[in-house]
Each structure stands twice: as C-alpha cells, then as structure tokens.
MMTF fields as JSON, N, C-alpha, C and O atoms, coordinates in Angstrom:
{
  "mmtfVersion": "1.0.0",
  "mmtfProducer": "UNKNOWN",
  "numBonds": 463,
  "numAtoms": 464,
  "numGroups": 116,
  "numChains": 1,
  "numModels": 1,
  "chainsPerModel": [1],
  "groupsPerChain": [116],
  "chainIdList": ["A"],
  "bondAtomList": [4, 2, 8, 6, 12, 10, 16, 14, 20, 18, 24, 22, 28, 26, 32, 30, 36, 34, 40, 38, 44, 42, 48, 46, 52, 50, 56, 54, 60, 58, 64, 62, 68, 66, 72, 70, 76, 74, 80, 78, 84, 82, 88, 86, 92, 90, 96, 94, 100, 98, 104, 102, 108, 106, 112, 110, 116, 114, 120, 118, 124, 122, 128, 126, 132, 130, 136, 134, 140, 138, 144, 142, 148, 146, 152, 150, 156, 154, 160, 158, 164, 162, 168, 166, 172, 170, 176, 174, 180, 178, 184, 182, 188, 186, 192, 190, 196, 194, 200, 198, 204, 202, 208, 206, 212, 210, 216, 214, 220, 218, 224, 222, 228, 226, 232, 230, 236, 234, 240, 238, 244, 242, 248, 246, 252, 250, 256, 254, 260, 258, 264, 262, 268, 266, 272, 270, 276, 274, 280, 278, 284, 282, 288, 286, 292, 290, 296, 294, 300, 298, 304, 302, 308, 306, 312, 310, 316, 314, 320, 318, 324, 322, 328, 326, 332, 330, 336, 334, 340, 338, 344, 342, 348, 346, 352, 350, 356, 354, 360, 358, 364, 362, 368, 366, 372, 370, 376, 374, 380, 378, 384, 382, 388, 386, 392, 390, 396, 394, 400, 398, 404, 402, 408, 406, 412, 410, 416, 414, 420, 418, 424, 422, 428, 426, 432, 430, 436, 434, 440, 438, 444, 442, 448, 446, 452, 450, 456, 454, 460, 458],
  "bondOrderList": [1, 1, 1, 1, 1, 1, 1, 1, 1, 1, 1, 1, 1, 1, 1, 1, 1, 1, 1, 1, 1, 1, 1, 1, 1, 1, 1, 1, 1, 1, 1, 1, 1, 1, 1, 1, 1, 1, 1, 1, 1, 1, 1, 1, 1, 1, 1, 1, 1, 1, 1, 1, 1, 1, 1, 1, 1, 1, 1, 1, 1, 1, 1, 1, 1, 1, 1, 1, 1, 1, 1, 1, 1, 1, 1, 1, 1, 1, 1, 1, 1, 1, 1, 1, 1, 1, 1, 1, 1, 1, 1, 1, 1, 1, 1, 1, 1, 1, 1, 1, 1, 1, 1, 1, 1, 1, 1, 1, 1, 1, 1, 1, 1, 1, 1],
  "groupList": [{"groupName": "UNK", "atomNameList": ["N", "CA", "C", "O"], "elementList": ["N", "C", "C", "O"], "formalChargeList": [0, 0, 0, 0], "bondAtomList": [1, 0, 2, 1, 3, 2], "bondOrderList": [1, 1, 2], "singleLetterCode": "X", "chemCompType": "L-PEPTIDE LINKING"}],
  "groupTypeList": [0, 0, 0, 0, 0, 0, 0, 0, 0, 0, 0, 0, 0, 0, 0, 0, 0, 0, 0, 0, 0, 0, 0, 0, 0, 0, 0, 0, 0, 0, 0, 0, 0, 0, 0, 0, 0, 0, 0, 0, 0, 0, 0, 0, 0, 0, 0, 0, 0, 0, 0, 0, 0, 0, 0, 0, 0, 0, 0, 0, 0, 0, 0, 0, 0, 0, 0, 0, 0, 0, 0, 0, 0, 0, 0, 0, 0, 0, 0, 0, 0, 0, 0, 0, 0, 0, 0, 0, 0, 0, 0, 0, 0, 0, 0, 0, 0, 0, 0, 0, 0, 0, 0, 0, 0, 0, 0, 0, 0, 0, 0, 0, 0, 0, 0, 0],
  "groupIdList": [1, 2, 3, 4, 5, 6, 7, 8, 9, 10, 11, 12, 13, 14, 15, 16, 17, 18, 19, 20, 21, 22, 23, 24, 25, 26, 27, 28, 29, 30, 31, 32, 33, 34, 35, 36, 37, 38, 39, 40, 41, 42, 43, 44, 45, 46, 47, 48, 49, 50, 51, 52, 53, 54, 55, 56, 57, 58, 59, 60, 61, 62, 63, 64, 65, 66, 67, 68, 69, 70, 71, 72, 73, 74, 75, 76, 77, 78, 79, 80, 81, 82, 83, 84, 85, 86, 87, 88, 89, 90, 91, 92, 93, 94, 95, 96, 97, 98, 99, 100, 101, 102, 103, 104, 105, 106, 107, 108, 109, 110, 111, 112, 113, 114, 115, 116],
  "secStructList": [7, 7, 6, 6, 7, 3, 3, 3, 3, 3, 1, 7, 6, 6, 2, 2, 2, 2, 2, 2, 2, 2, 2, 2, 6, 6, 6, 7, 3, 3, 3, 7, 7, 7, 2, 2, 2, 2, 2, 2, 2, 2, 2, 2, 1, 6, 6, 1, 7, 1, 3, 3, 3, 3, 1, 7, 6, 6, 1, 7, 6, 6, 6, 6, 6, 6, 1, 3, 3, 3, 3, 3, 3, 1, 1, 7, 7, 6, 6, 6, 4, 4, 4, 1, 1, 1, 3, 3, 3, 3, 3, 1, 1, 7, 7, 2, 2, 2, 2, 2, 2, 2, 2, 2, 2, 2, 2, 2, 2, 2, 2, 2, 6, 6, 6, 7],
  "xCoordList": [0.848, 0.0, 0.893, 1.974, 0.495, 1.379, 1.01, -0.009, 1.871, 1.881, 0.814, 0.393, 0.677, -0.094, -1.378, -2.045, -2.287, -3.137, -3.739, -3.743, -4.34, -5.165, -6.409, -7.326, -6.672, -7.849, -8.094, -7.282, -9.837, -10.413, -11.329, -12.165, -11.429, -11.829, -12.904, -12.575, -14.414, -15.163, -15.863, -16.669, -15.596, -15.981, -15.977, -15.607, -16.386, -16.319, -14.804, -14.1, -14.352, -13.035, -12.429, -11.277, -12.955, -12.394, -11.872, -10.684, -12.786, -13.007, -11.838, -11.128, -11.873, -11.112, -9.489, -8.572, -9.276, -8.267, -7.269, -6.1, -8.4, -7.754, -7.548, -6.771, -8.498, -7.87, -7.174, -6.654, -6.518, -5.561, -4.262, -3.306, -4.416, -3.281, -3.155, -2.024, -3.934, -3.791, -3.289, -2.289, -3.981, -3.955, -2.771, -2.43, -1.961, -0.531, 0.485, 1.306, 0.212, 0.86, 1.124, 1.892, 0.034, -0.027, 0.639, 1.078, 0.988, 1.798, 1.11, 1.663, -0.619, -1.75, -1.512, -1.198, -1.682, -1.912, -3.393, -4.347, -3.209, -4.75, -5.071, -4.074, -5.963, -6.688, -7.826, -8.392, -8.479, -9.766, -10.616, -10.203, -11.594, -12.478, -13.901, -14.34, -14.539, -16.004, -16.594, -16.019, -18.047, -19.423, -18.867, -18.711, -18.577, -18.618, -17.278, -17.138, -16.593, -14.914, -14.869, -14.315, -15.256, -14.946, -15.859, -15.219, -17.3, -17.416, -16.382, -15.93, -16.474, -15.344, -14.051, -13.794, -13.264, -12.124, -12.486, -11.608, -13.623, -14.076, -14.422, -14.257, -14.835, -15.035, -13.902, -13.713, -13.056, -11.554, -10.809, -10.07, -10.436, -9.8, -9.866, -9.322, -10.489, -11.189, -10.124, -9.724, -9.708, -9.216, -8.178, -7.653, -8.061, -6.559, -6.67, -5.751, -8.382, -8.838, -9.389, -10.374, -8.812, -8.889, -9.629, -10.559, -10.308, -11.002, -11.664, -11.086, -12.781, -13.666, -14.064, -15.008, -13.528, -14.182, -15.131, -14.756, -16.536, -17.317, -18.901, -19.334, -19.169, -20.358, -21.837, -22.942, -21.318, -22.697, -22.447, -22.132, -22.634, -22.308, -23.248, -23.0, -24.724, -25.695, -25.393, -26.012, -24.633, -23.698, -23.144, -23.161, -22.487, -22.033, -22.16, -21.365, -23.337, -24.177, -23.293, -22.835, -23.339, -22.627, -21.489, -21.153, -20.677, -19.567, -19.573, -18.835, -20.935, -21.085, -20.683, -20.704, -20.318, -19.906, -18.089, -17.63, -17.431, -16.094, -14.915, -13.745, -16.233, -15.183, -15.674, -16.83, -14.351, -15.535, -15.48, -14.386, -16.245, -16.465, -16.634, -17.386, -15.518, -15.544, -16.529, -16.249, -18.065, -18.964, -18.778, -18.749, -18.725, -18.883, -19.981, -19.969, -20.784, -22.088, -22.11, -21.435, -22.935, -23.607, -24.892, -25.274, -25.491, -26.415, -26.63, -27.458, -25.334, -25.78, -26.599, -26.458, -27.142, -28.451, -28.305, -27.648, -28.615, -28.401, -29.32, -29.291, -29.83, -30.281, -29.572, -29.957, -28.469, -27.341, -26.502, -26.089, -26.114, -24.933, -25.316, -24.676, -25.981, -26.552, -26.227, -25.669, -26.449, -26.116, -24.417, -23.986, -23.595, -22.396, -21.683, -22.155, -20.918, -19.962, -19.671, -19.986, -18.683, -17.59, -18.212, -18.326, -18.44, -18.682, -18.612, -19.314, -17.774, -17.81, -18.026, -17.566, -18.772, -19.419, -19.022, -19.428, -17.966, -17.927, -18.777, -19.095, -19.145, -20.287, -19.195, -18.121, -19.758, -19.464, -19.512, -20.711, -18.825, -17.704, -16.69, -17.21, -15.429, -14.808, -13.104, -12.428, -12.38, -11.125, -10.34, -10.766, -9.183, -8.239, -8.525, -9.063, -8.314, -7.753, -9.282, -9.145, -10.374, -11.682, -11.539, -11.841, -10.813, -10.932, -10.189, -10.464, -8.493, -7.297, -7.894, -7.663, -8.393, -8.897, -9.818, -9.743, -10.71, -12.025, -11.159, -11.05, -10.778, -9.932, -9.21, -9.555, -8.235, -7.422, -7.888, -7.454, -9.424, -10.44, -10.739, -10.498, -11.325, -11.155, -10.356, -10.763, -9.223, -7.71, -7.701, -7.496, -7.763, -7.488, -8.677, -8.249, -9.334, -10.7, -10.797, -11.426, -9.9, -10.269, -8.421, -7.923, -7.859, -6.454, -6.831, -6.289, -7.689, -8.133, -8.906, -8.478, -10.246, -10.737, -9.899, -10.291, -9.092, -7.796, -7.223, -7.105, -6.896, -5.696, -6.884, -6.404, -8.341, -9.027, -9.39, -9.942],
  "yCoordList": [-1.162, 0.0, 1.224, 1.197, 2.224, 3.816, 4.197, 3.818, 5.099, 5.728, 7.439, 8.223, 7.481, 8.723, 8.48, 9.497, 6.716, 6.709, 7.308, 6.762, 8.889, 9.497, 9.178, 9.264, 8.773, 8.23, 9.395, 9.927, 9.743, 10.459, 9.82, 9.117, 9.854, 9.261, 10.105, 11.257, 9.773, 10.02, 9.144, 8.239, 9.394, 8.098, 8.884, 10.056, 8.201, 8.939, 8.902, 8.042, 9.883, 9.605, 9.03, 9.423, 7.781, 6.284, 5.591, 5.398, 5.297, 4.45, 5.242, 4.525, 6.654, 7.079, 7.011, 6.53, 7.443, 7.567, 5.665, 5.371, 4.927, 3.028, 3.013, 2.372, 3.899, 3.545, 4.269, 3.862, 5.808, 6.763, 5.554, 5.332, 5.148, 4.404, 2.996, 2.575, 2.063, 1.404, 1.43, 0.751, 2.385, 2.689, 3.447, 3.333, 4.369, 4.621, 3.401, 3.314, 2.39, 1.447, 0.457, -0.505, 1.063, 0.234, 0.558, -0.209, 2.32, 3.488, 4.38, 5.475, 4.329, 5.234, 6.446, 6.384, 7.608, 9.05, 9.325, 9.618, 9.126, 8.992, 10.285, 10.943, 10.703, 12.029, 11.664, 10.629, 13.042, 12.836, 13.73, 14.416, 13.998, 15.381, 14.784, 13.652, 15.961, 15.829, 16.054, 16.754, 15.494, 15.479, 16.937, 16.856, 18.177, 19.492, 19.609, 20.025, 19.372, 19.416, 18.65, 19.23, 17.304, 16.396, 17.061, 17.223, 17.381, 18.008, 19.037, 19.086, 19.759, 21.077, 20.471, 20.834, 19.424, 18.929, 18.45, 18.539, 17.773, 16.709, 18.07, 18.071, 18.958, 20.027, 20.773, 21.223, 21.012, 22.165, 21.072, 21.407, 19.655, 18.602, 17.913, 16.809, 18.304, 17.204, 15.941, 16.08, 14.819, 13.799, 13.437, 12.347, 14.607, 14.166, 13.002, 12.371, 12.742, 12.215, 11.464, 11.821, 10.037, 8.37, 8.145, 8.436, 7.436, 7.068, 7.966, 8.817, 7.474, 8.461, 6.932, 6.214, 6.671, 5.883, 6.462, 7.532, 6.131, 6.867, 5.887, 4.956, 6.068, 5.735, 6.129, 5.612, 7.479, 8.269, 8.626, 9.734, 7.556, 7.601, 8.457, 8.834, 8.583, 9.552, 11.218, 12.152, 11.297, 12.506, 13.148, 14.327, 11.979, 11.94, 11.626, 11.086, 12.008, 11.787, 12.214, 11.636, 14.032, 14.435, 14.017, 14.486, 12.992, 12.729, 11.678, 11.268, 10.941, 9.237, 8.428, 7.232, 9.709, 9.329, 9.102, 8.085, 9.916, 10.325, 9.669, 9.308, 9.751, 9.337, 7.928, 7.744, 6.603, 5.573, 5.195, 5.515, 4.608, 4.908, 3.525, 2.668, 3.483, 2.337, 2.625, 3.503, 1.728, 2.209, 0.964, -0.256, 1.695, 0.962, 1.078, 2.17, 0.52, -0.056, -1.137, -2.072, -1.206, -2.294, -2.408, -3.566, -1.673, -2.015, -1.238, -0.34, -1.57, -0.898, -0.257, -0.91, 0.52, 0.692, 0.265, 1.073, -0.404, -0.784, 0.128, -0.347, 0.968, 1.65, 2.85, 3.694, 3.327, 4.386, 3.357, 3.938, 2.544, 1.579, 1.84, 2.635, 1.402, 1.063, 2.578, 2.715, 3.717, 5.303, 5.679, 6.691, 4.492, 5.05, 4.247, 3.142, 4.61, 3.982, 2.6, 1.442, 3.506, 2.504, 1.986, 3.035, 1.344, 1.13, 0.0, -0.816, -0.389, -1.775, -1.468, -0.449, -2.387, -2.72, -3.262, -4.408, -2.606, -3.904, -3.568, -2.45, -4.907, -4.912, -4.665, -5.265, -3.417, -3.311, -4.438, -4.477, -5.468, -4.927, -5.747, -6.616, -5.243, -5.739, -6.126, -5.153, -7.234, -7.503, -5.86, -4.974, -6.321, -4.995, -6.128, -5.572, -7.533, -7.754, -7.915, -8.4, -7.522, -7.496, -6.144, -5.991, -5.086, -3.37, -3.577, -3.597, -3.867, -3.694, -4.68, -4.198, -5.558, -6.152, -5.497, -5.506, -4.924, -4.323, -2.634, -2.397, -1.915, -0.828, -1.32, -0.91, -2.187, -2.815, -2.484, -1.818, -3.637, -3.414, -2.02, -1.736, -1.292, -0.308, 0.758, 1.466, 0.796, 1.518, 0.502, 1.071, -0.449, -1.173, -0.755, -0.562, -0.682, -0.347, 1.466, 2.008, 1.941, 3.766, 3.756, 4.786, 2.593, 2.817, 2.294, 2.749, 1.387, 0.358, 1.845, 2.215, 2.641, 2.975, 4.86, 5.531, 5.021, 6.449, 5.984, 6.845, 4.681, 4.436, 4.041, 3.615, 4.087, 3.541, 5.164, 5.302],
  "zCoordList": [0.0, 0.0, 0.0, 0.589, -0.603, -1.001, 0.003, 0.58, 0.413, 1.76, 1.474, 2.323, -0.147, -0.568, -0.155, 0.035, 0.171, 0.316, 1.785, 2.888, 1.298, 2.226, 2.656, 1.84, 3.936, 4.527, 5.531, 6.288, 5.29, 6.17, 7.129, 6.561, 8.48, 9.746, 10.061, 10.344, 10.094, 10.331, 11.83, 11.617, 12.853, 13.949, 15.345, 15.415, 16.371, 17.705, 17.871, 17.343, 18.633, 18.918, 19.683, 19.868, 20.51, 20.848, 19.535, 19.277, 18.863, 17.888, 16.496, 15.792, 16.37, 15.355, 16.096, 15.431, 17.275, 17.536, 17.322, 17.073, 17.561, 17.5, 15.519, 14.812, 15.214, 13.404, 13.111, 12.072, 13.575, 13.126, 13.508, 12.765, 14.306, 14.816, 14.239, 14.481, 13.53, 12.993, 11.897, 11.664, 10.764, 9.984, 9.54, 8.362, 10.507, 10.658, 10.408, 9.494, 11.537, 11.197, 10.226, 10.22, 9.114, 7.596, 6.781, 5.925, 6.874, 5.863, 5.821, 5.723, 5.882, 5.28, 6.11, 7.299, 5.409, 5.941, 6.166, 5.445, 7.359, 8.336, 8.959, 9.255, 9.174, 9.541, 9.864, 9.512, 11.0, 11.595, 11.259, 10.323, 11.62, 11.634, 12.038, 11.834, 12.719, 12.417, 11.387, 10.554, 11.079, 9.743, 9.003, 7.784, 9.608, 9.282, 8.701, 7.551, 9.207, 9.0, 8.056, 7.121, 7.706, 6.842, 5.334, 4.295, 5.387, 4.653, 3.453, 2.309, 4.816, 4.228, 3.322, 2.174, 4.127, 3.448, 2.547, 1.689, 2.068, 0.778, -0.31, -1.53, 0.367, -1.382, -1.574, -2.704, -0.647, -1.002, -1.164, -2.09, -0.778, -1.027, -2.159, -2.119, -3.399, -4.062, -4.659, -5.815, -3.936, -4.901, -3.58, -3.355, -2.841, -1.515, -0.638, -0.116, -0.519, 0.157, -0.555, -1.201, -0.629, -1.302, -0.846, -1.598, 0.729, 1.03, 2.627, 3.302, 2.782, 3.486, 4.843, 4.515, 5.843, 6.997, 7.631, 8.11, 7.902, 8.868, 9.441, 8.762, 9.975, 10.859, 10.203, 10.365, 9.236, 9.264, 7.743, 7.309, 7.079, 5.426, 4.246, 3.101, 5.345, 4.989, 5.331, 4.82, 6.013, 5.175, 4.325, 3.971, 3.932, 2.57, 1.454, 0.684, 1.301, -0.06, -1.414, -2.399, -0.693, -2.333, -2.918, -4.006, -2.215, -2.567, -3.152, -4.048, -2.337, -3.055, -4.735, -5.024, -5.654, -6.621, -6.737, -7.257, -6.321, -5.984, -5.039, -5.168, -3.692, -2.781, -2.256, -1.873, -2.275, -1.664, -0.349, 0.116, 0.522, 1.913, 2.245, 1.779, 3.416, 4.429, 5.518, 6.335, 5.64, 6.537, 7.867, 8.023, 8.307, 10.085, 10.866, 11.434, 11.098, 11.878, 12.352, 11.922, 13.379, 13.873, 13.2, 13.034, 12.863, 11.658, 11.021, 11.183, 9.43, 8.754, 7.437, 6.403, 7.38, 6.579, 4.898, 4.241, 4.478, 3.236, 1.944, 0.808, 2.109, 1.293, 1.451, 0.642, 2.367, 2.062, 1.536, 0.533, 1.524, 1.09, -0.41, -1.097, -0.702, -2.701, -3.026, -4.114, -2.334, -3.111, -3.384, -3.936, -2.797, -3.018, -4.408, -4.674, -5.011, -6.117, -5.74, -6.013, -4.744, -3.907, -2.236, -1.602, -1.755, -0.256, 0.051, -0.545, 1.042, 1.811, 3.182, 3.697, 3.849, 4.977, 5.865, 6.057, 6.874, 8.279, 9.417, 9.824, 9.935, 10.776, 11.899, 11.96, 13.019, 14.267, 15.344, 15.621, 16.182, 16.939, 15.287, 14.587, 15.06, 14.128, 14.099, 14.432, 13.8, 14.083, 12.865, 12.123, 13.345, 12.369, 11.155, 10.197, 10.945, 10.063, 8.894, 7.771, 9.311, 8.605, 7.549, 6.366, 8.767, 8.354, 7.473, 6.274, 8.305, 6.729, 5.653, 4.545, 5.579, 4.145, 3.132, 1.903, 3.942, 3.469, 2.841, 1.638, 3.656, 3.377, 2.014, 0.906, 2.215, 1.021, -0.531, -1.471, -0.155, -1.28, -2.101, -3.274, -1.098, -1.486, -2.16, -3.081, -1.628, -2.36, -3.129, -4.201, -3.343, -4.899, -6.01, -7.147, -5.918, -6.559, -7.137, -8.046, -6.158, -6.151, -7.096, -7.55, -7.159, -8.302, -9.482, -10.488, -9.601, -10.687, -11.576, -12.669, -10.75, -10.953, -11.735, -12.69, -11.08, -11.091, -12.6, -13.472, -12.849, -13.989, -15.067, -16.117, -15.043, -16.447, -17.06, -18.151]
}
C-alpha cells in the first residue's frame, strides 16, 4: 500500500483515535475530523482524500460518486450503502484484520478505478 493513500476518519473519537493508529501502522496518511470538517475537506480537497471511513455515510451523499467509503455499523443501513460507487461494509464490533482487508479493497478499486 502507497503511503499517498489518504484516509479520512469520520468516527467517535475512541473508535477514530484506534484507526488513526492502525492505519498509521499500515503506511496510510490517516486524519480525523467531524461530519462538518470532513465536509469542508471533501469540497476544497477534491481527490486528496482516497477514502472516506465513517459511521454516518448519509452525510455523505454528495460525494457518493467520488469518494468511496468504508462504513462501520452495527447495523448498517443498506439503502445508504446502494447510493455510493464505492462502499464496503464492516459490521461493528470488528477484528483490524476485517478493516485492513475491506480498506485494502477499497484503495485497490479507487487505483483500478484512477488508472481507467
């Protein structure tokens, strides 16, 4: 994995602070923000930000074409899931090695998708 791959952390900050730190330890340039903040970075950011992690994926509607989103729930809603491009699903409580796979997917998919 490229260490360019920028991931934005959308999560409570228990839960974001255990993936800034995981996700460090993969290579990924990991960052946090709140719904508002993350907003903001996704329209002055457009493209910096590879992938989008968050809880609350119905936020991020307008991006749903652009940016693809690792959603985390314990149950999560499958009729925001179908509005995004890109989205994979781990069910809340979850091992690292479910996330780094599922994440994986994703950055492979958002390069597959960059180089056609």
């Amino acid at each position: 994995m490229a260490p360019e791959q920028a991931v934005l952390v959308v999560e409570d900050p228990f839960v974001s602070n255990y993936l800034i730190s995981l996700l460090a330890q993969r290579g990924y340039v990991a960052s946090m923000a709140g719904v508002g903040g993350a907003v903001r970075r996704l329209r002055t950011e457009a493209g910096r930000e590879k992938i989008l992690i968050t809880d609350v994926p119905e936020e991020f509607l307008e991006f749903a074409q652009q940016t693809p989103v690792l959603y985390l729930s314990g149950a999560p809603d499958p009729s925001v899931v179908s509005r995004f491009r890109a989205c994979r699903v781990i069910r809340k409580p979850f091992r690292a090695e479910q996330f780094l796979a599922a994440l994986e997917e994703l950055c492979a998919a958002r390069a597959r998708a960059e180089g056609a």
